[in-house]
PLY file of the C-alpha trace (Angstrom):
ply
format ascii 1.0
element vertex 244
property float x
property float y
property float z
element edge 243
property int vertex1
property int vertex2
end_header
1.47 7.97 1.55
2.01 6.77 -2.01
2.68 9.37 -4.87
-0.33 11.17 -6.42
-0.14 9.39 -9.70
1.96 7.11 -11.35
5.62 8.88 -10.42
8.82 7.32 -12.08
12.08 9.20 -11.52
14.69 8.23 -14.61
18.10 9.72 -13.96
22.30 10.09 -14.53
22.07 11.20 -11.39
23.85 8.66 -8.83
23.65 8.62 -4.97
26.42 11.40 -3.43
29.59 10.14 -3.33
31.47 10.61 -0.39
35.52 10.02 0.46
35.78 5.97 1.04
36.10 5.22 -2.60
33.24 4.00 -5.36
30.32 2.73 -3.21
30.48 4.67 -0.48
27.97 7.52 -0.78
25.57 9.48 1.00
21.61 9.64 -0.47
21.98 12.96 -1.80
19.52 15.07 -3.29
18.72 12.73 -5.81
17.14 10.34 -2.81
15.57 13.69 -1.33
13.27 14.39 -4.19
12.22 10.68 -5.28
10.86 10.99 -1.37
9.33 14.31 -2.01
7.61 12.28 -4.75
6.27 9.72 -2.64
4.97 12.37 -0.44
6.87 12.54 2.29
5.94 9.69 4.29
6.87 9.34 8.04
9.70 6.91 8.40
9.99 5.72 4.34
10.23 2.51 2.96
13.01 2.24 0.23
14.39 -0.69 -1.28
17.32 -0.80 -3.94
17.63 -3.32 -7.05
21.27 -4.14 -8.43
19.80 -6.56 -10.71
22.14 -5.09 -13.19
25.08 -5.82 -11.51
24.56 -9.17 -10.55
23.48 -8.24 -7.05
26.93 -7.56 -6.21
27.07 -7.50 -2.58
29.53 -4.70 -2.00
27.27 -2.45 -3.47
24.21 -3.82 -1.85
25.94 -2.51 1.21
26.82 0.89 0.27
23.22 1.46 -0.49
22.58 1.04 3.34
25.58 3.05 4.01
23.98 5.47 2.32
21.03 5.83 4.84
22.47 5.27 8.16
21.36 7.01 11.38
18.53 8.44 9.03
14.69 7.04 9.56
14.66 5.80 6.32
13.60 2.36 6.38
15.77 0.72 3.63
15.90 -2.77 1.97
17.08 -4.71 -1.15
15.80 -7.64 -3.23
18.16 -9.62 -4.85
17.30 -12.03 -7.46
20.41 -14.13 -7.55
21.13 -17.01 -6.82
17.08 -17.15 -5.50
14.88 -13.90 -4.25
16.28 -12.42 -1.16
12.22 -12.04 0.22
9.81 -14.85 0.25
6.68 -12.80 -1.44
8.63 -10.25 -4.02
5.36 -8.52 -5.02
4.38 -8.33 -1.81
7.81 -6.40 -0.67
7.50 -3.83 -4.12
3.86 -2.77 -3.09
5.20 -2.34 0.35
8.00 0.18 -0.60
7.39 3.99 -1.16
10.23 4.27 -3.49
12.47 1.41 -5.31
15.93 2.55 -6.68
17.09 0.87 -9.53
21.09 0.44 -10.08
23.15 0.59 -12.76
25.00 -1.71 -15.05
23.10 -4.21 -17.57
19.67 -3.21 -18.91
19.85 -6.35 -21.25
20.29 -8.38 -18.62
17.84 -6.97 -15.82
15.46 -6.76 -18.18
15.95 -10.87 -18.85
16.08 -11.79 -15.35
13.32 -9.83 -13.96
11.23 -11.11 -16.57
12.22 -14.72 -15.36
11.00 -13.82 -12.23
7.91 -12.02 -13.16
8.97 -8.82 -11.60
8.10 -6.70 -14.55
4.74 -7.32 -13.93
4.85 -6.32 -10.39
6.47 -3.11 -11.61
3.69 -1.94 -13.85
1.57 -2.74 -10.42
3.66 -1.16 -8.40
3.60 2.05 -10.57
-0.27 1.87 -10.58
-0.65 1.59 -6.90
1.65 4.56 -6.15
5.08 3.47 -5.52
7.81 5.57 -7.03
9.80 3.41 -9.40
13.29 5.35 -9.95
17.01 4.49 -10.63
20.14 5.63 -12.76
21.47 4.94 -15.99
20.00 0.99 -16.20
17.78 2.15 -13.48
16.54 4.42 -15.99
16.13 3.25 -19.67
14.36 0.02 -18.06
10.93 2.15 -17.35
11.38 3.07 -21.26
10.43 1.17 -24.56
14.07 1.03 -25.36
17.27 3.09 -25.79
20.83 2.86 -26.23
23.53 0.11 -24.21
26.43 -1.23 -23.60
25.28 -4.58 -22.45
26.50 -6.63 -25.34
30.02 -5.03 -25.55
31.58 -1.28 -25.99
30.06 -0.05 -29.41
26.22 1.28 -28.01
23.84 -0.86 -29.69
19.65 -0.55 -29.22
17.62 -2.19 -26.51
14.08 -1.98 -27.68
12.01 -4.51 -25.43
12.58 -2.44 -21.87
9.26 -2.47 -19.84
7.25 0.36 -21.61
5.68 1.44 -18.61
6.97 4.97 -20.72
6.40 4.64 -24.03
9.28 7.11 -24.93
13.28 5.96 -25.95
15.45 7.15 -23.33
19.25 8.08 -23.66
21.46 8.14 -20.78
24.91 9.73 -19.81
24.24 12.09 -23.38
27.38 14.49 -22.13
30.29 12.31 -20.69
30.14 8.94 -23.43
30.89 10.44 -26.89
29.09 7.12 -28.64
25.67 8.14 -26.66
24.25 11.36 -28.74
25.31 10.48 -32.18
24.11 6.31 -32.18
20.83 8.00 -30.27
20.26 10.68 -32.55
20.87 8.07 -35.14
18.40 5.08 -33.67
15.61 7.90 -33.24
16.22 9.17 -36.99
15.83 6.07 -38.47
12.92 4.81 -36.93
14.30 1.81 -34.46
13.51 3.94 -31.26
10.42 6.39 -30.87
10.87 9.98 -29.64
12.11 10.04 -26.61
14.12 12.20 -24.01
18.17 12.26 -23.09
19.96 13.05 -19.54
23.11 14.48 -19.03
25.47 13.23 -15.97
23.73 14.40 -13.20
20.25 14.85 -14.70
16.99 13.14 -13.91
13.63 13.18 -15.60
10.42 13.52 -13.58
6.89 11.88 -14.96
3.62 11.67 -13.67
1.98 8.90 -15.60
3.31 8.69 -18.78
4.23 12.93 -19.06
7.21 14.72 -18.36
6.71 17.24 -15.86
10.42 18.26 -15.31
13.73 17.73 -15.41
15.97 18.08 -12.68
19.65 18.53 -12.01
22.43 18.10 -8.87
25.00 20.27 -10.31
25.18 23.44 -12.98
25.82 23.40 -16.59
23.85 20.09 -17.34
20.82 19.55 -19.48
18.30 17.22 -20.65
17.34 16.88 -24.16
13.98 15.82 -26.29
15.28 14.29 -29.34
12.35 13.33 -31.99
13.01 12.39 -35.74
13.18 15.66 -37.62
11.08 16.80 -40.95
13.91 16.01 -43.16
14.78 12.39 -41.68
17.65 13.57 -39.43
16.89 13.86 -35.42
16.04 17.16 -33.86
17.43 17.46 -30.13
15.14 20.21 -27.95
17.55 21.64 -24.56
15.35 21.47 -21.36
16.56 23.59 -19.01
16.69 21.47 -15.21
15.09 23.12 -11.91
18.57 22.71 -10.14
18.13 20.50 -6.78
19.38 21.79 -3.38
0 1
1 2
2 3
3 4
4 5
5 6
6 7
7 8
8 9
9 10
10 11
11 12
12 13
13 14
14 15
15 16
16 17
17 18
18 19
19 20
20 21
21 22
22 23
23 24
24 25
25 26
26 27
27 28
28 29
29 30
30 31
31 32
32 33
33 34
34 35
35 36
36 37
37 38
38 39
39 40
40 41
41 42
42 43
43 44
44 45
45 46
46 47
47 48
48 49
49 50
50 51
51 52
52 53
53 54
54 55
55 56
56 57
57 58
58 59
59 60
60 61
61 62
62 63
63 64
64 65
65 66
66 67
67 68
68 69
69 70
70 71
71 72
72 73
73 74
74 75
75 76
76 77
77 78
78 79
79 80
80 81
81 82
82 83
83 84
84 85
85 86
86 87
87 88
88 89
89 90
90 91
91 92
92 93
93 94
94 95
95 96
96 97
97 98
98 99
99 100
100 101
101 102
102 103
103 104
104 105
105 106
106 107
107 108
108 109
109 110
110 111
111 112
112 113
113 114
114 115
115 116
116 117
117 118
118 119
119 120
120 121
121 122
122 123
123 124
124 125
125 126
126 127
127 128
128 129
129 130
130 131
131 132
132 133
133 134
134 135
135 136
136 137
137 138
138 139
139 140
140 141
141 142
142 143
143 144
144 145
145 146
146 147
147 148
148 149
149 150
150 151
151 152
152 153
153 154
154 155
155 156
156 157
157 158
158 159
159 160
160 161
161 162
162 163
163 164
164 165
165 166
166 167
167 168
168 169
169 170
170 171
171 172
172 173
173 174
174 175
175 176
176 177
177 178
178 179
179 180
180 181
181 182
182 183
183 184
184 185
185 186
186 187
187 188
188 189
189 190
190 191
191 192
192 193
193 194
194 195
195 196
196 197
197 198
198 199
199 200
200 201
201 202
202 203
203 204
204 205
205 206
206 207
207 208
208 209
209 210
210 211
211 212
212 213
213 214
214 215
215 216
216 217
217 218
218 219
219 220
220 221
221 222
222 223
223 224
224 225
225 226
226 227
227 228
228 229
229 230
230 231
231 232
232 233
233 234
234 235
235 236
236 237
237 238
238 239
239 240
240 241
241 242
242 243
């Protein structure tokens, strides 16, 4: 059963990590809600995206790692060197949920436009499927927000797909660069209003409208952060529903 509207889950908020080192992880409850959000369908479809890292294969395989002995049905779709599936719109409409990696925005953004996958995205969302993903995975549903594609200093990405017409800023508590150069960019006009996740925080919308935020672990926040009446930004806490 697809969502009940347009449903895109935008998060710091990785898959669980378990003992055998980086990519080996367990879906967590991060996984649990973006299939609440797709309503719960009997044996779901999920496919995972590491566009951002190149489609680096030992993380392609901890995202099945992730799901085994569980009936969720789970896939990927690599881009390089060529699509991994021979109709790629065809496999997105098919999915319940897509989870979107993290790593490059600048350059996910650059090869899924390439491919024409952007497109199929704003389709996708339309039709139901839940688009979600972390860090990347989450400023590319945005019109833009802060990187570190092109090198350590955060610089602004302003051509993500728009599918949200907000800025988004992502790992605000753990990068000291990320709330000061996004508080600046939103201050001084070269990214709209827009809303911020702490490690471990996602951000829940139903078309185009926030209708929560949601944490996996206590003391984190999310933040609206809008240009303020004096030219400064003005960042707003919102307080997470805390996930099981």
């Amino acid at each position: 059963m697809p969502a009940a509207a347009p449903t895109i889950l935008a998060t710091s908020m990785s898959l669980a990590p378990r003992r055998g080192g980086p990519y080996d992880a367990a879906a967590g409850p991060v996984i649990d809600l973006a299939l609440e959000l797709a309503g719960r369908p009997d044996r779901p479809r999920i496919t995972y995206l590491g566009t951002a890292t190149g489609d680096d294969p030992v993380r392609v395989a901890g995202f099945y790692g992730a799901f085994a002995g569980s009936d969720v049905r789970t896939s990927h779709l690599s881009l390089f060197p060529m699509p991994t599936v021979a109709d790629v719109r065809a496999h997105l409409l098919a999915q319940d949920v897509v989870w979107v990696g993290g790593g490059s925005v600048a350059a996910l953004l650059a090869v899924w436009r390439v491919h024409g996958v952007d497109a199929v995205f704003r389709e996708a969302w339309q039709a139901g499927v839940v688009l979600a993903g972390v860090s990347a995975g989450s400023l590319c549903w945005h019109a833009g927000g802060t990187t570190d594609s092109f090198g350590p200093d955060l610089r602004p990405v302003t051509d993500g797909l728009g599918l949200l017409p907000h800025s988004n800023g992502v790992h605000h508590d753990s990068e000291p660069q990320r709330r000061p150069v996004y508080h600046r960019l939103v201050a001084d006009g070269t990214l709209p209003a827009g809303y911020a996740t702490d490690d471990g925080v996602g951000l829940v919308y139903r078309g185009t409208e926030l209708v929560e935020a949601v944490s996996d672990r206590p003391g984190a926040g999310a933040y609206r952060v809008e240009r303020g009446p004096d030219g400064g930004a003005v960042e707003r806490v919102i307080r997470p529903r805390r996930l099981a």
